[in-house]
Residue frames relative to the residue before (quaternion, step in Angstrom):
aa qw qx qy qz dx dy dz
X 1.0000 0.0000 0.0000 0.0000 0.00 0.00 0.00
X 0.4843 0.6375 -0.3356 0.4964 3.97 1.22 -0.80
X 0.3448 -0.5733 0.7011 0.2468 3.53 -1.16 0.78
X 0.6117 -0.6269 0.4164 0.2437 3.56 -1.02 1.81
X 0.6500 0.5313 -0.2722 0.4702 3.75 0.81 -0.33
X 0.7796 0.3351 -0.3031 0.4336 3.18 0.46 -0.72
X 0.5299 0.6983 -0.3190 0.3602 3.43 1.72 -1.10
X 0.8234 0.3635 -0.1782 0.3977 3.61 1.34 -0.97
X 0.3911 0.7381 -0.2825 0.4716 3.19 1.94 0.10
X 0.7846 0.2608 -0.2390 0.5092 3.39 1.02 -1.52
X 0.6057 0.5636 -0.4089 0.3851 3.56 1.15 -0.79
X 0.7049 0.3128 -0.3593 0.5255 4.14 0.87 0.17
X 0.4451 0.4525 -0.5785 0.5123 3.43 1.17 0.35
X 0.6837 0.4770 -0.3405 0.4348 3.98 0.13 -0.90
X 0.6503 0.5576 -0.2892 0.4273 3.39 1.28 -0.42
X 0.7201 -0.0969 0.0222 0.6867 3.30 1.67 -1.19
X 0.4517 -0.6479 0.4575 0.4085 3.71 -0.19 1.34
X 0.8762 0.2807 -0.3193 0.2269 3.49 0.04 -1.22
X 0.4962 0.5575 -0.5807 0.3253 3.40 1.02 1.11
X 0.1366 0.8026 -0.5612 0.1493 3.50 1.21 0.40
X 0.8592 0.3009 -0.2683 0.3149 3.87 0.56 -0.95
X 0.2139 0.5581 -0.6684 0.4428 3.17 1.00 1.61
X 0.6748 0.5204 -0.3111 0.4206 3.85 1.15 -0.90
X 0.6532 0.5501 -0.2522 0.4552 3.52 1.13 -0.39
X 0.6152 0.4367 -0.2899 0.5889 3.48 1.38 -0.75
X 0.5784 0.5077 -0.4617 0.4411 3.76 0.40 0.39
X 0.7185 0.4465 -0.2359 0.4783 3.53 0.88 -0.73
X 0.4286 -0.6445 0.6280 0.0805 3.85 -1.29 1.29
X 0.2419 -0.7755 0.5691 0.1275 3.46 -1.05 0.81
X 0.1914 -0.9505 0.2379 0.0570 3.61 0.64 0.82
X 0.6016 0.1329 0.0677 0.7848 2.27 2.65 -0.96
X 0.6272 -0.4611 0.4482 0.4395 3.20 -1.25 -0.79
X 0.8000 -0.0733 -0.0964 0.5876 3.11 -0.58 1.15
X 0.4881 0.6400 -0.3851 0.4515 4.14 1.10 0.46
X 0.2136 0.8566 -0.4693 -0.0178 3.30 -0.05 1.09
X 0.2894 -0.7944 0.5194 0.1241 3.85 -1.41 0.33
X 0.0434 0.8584 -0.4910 0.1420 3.33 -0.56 0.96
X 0.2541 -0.7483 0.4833 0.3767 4.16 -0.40 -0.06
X 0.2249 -0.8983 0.3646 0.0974 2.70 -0.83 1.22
X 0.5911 0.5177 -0.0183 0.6182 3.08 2.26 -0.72
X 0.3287 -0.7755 0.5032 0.1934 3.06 -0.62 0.66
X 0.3349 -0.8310 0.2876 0.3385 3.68 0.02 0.88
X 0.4014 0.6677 -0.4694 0.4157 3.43 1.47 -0.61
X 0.7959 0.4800 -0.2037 0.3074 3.87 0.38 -1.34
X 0.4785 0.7966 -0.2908 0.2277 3.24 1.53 -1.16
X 0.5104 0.6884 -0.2156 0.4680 3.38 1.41 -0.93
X 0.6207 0.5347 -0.2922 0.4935 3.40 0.82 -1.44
X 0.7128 0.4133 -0.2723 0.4969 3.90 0.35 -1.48
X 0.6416 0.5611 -0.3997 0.3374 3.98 0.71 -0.78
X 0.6135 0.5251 -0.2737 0.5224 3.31 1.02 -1.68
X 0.6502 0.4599 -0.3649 0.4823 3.93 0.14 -0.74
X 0.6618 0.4700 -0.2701 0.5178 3.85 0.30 -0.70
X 0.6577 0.5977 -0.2708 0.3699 3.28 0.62 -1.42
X 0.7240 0.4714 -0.0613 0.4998 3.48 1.07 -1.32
X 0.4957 0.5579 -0.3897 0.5397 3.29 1.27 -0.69
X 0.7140 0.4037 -0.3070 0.4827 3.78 0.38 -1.44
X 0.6886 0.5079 -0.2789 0.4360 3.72 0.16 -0.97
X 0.5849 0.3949 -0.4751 0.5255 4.07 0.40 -0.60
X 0.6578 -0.5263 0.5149 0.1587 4.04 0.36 -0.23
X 0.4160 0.7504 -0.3905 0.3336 3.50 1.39 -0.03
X 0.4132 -0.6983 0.4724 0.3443 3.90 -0.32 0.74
X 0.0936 0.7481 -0.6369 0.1610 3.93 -0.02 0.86
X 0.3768 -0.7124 0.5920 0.0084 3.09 -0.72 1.34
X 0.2477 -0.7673 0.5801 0.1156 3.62 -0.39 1.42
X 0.8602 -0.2274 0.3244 0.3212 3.53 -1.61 -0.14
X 0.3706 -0.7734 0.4905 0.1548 3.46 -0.25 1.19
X 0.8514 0.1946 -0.1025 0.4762 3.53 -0.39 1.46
X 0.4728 0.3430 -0.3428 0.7357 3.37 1.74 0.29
X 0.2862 -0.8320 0.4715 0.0603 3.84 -0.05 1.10
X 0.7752 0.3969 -0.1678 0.4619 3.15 1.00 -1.52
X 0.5684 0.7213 -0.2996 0.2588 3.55 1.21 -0.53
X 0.1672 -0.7802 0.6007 0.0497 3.50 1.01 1.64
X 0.9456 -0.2047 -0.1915 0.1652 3.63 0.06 -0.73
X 0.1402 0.5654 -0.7597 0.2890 2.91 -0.72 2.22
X 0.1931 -0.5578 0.8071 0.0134 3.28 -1.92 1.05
X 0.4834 -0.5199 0.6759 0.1980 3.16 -2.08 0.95
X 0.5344 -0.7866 0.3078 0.0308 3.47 -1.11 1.44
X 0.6770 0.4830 -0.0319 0.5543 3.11 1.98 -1.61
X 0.6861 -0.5306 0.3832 0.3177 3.47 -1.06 0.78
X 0.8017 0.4657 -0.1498 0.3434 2.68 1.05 -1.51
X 0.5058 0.6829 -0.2221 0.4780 3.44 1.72 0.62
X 0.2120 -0.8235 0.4031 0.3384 3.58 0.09 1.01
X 0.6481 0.4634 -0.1699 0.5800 3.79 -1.00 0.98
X 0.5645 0.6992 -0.3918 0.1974 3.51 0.76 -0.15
X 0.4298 -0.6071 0.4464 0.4975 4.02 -0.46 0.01
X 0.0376 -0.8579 0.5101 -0.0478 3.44 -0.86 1.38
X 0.1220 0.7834 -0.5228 0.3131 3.31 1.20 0.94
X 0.1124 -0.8432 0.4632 0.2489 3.43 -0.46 0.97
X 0.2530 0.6615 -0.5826 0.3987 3.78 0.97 0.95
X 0.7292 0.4462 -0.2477 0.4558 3.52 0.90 -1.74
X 0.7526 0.4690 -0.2851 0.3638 3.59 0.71 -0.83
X 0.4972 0.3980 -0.5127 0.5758 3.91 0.92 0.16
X 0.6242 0.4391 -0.4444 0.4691 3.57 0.07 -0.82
X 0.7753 0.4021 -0.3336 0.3548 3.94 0.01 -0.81
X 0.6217 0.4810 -0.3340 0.5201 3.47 1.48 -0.55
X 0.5948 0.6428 -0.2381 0.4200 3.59 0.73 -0.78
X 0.5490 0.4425 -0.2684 0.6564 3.69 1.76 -0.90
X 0.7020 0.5240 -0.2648 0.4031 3.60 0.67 -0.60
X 0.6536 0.5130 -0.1094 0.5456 3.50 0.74 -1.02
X 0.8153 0.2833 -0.1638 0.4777 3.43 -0.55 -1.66
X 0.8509 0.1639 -0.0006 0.4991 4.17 0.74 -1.17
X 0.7802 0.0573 -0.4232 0.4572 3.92 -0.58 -0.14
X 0.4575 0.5977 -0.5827 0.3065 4.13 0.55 0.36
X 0.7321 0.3735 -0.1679 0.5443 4.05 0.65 -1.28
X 0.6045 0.5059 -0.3994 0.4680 3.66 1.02 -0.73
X 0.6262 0.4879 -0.2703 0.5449 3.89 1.23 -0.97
X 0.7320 0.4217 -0.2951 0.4465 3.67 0.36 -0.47
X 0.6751 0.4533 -0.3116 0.4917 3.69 1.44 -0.64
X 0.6026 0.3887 -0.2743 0.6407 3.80 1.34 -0.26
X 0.6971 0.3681 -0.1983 0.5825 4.14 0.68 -0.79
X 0.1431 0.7103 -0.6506 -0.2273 3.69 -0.08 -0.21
X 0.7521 0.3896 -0.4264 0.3176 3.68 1.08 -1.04
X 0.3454 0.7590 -0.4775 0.2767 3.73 0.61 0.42
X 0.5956 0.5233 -0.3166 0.5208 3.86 1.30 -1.06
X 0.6718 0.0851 -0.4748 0.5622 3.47 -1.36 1.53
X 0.6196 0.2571 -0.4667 0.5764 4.44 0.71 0.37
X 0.6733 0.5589 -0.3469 0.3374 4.09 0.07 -0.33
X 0.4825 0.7167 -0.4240 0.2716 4.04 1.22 0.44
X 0.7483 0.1588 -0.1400 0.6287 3.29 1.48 -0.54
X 0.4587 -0.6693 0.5819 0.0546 3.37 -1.82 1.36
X 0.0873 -0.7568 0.6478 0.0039 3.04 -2.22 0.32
X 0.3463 0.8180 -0.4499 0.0920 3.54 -0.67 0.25
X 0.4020 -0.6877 0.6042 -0.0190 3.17 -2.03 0.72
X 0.1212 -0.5350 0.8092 0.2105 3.42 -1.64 0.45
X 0.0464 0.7470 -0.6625 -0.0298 2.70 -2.40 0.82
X 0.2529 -0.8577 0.4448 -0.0503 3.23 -0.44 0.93
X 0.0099 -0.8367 0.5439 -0.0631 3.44 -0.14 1.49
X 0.1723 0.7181 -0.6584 0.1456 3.33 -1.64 0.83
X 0.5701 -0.7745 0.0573 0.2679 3.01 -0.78 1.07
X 0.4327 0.7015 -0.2876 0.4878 3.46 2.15 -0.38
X 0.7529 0.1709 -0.1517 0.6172 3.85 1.10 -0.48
X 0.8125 -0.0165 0.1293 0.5682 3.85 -0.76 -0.59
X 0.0996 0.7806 -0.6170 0.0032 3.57 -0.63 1.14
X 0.8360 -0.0775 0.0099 0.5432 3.66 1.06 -0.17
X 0.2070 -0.7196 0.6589 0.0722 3.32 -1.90 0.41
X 0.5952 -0.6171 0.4606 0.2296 2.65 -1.56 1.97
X 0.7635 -0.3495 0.3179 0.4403 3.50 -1.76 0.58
X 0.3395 0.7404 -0.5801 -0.0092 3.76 -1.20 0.01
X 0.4007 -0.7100 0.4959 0.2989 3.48 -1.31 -0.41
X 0.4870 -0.5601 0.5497 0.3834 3.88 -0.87 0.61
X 0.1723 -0.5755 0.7477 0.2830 3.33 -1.77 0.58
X 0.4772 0.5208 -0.5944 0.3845 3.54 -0.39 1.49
X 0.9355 -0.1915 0.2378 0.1776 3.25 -2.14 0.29
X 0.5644 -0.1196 0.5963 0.5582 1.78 0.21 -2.68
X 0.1353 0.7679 -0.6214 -0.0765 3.50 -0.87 0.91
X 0.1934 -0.6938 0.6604 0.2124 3.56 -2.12 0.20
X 0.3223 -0.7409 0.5892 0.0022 2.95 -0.72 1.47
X 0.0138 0.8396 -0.5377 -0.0751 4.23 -0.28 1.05
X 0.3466 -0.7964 0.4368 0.2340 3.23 -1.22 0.22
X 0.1645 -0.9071 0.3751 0.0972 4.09 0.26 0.77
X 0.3993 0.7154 -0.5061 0.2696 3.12 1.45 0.04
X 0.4950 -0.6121 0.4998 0.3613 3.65 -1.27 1.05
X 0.7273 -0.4421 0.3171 0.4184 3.93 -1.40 -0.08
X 0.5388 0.4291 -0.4285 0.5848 3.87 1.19 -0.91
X 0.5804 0.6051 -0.5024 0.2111 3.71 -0.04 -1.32
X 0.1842 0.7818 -0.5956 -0.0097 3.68 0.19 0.91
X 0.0938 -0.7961 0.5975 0.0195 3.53 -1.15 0.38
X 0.4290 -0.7423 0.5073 0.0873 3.66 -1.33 0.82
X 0.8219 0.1949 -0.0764 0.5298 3.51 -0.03 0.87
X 0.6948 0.4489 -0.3726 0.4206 3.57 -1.14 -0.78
X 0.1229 0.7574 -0.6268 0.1353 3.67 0.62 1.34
X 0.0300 -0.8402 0.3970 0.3682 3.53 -0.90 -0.23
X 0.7749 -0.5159 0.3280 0.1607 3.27 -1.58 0.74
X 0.2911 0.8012 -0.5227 -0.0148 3.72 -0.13 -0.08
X 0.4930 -0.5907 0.6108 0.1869 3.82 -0.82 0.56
X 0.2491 -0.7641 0.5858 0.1042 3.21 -0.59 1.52
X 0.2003 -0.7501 0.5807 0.2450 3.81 -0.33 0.50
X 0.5396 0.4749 -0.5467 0.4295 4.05 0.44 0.49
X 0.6239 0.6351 -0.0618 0.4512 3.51 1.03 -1.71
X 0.0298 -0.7582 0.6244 0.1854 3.40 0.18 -1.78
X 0.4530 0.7114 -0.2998 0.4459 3.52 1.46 0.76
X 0.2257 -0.7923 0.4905 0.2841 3.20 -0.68 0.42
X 0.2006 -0.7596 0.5977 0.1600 3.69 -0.86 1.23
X 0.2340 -0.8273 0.5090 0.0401 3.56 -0.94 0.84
X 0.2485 -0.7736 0.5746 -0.0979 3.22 -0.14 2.01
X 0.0183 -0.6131 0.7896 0.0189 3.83 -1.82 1.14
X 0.4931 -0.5745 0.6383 0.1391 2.62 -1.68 1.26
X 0.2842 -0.6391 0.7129 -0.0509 3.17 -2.06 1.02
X 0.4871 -0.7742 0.2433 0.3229 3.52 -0.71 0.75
X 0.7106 0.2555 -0.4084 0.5128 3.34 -0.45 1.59
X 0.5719 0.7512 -0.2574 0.2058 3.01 1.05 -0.47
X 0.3585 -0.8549 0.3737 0.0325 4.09 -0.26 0.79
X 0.1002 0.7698 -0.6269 -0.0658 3.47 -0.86 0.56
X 0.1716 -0.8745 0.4491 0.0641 2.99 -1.40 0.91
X 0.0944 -0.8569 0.5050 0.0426 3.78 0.37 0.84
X 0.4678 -0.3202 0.6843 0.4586 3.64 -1.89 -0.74
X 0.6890 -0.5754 0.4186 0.1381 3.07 -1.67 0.44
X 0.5437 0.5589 -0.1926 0.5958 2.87 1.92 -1.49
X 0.2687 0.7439 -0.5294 0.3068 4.30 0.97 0.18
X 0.0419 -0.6589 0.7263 0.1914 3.70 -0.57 -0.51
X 0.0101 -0.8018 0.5424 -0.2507 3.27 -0.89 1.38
X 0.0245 0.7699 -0.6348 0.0610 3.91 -0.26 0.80
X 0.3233 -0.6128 0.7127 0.1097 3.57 -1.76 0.94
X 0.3057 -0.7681 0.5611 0.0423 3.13 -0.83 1.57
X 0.5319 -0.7330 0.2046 0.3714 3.78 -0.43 0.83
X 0.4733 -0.5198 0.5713 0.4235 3.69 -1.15 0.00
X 0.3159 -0.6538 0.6875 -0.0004 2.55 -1.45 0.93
X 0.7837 -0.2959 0.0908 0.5385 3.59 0.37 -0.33
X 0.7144 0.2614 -0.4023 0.5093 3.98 -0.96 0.73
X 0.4653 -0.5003 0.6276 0.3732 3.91 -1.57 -0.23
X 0.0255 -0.5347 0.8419 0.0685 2.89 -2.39 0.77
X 0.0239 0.7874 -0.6154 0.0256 2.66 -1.69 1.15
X 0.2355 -0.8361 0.4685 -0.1610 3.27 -0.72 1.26
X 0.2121 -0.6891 0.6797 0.1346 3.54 -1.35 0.77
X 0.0134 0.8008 -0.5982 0.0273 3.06 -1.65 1.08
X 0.3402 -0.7117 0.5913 0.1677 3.37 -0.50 2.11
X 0.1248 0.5650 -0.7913 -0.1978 3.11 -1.85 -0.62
X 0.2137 -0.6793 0.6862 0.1482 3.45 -1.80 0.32
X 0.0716 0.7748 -0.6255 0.0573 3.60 -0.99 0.62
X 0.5979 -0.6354 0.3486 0.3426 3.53 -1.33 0.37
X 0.8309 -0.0986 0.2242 0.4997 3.76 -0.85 -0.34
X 0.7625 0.0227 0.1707 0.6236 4.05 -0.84 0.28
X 0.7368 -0.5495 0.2515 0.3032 3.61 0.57 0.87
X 0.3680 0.7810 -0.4856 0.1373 3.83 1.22 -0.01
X 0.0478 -0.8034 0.5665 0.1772 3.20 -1.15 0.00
X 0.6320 -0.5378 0.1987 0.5213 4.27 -0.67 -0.36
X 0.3988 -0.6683 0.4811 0.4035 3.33 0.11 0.83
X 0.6341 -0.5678 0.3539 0.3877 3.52 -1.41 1.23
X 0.9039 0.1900 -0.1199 0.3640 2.89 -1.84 0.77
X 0.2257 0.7146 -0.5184 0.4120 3.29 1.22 1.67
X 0.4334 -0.8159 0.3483 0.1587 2.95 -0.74 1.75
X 0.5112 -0.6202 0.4342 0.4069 3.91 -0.28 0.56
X 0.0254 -0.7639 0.6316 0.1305 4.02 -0.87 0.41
X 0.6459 -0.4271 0.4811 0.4109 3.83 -1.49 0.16
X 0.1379 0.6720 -0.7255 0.0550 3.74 -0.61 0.74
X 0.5955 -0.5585 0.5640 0.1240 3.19 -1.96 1.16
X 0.4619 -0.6353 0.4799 0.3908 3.60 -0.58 1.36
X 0.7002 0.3801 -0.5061 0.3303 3.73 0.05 -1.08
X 0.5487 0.6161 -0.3860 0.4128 3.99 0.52 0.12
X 0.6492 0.4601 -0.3727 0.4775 3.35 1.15 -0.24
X 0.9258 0.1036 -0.0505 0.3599 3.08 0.59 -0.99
X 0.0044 -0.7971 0.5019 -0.3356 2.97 0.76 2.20
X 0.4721 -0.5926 0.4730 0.4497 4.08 -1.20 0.50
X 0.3036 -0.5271 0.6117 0.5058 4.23 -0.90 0.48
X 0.3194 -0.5821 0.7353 0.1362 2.98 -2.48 0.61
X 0.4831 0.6151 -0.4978 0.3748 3.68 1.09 -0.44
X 0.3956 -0.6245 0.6369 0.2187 3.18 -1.55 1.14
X 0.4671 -0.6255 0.5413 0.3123 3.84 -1.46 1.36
X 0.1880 -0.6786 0.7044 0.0897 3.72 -0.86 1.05
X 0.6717 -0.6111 0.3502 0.2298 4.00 -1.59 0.76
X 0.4028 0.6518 -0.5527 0.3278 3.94 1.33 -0.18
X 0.0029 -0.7671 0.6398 0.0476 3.26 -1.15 0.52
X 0.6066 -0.6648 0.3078 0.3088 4.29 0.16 0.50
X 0.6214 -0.2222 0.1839 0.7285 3.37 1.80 -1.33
């Protein structure tokens, strides 16, 4: 599922921290502190769709995104979510995105995020314009989030670009997704989904945060952390807060 580049970037960074900035040269700064990168491989994308796809269709009572009403299919990702998709094919794969890549990738672009990045969250969503076509400006109560894109290669779609508030600027820079393709931000980002206009996007969105939901209190100052610190196994034990 890993876009072959990035897959061998992080797996010789875990091999030797300080090759981490083979992992850093893969990622686009789009903004401030807003980065893009593929994360999927698109050939594979299919594999994760069909599996979801079925998950919604068999009729199973998944419990979509609190506060996106119409969003029949999205399903809350994390255990720690009532309703959540608990296939345990989907869950190594979802922990494995967590762990092995947006934890060390967040800590090598975030450094002040590490003692907020022990516990996890996540969603599918699925926009189109007949049900959920967009979301007003907001921020993530998280860390750090990665926002993915899963649409297959035909899957074309109009609109639903997203927004992000440069914090150097005070501008908004407006970023479309490509299949497989990722953005990672701080939480504290203001960010709005501009509507669809015609086809579906659909997308997974991680966040990490500390204990009982902490994050860095604003305007936490970045310090010098040691690569071999980034990309270490977490030891924190997963406690039950979930956000919504």
């Amino acid at each position: 599922m890993i876009d072959e580049a990035l897959r061998t970037a992080v797996k010789q960074a875990w091999e030797n921290p300080e090759r981490e900035t083979d992992v850093k040269a893969l990622m686009t700064e789009v903004a401030t502190d807003v980065y893009k990168f593929q994360l999927f491989d698109v050939e594979h994308i299919a594999d994760l769709r069909n599996m979801l796809e079925q998950a919604w269709d068999a009729g199973i009572p998944l419990r979509p995104p609190y506060g996106i009403v119409l969003n029949r299919r999205g399903a809350m990702l994390d255990r720690r979510s009532e309703g959540y998709l608990a296939a345990p094919s989907f869950q190594a794969f979802y922990q494995q995105l967590l762990d092995t890549y947006m934890r060390p990738i967040s800590r090598l672009l975030f450094p002040e995020i590490i003692g907020y990045d022990s516990q996890s969250f996540g969603f599918s969503i699925h926009y189109q314009p007949t049900t959920d076509a967009s979301i007003r400006q907001h921020t993530d109560a998280s860390s750090v989030t990665l926002n993915i894109n899963m649409n297959l290669p035909d899957e074309t779609f109009e609109g639903s670009e997203l927004d992000v508030l440069d914090a150097a600027s005070g501008d908004a820079v407006r970023f479309s997704f490509t299949p497989g393709s990722a953005m990672l931000h701080r939480g504290n980002v203001p960010h709005a989904a501009q509507p669809i206009t015609s086809g579906q996007r659909s997308n997974l969105v991680l966040w990490l945060y500390g204990e009982r939901g902490q994050i860095p209190p604003q305007g936490a100052q970045r310090r010098a952390i040691p690569a071999r610190d980034r990309w270490v196994s977490s030891s924190a034990e997963q406690d039950d807060f979930a956000p919504f």
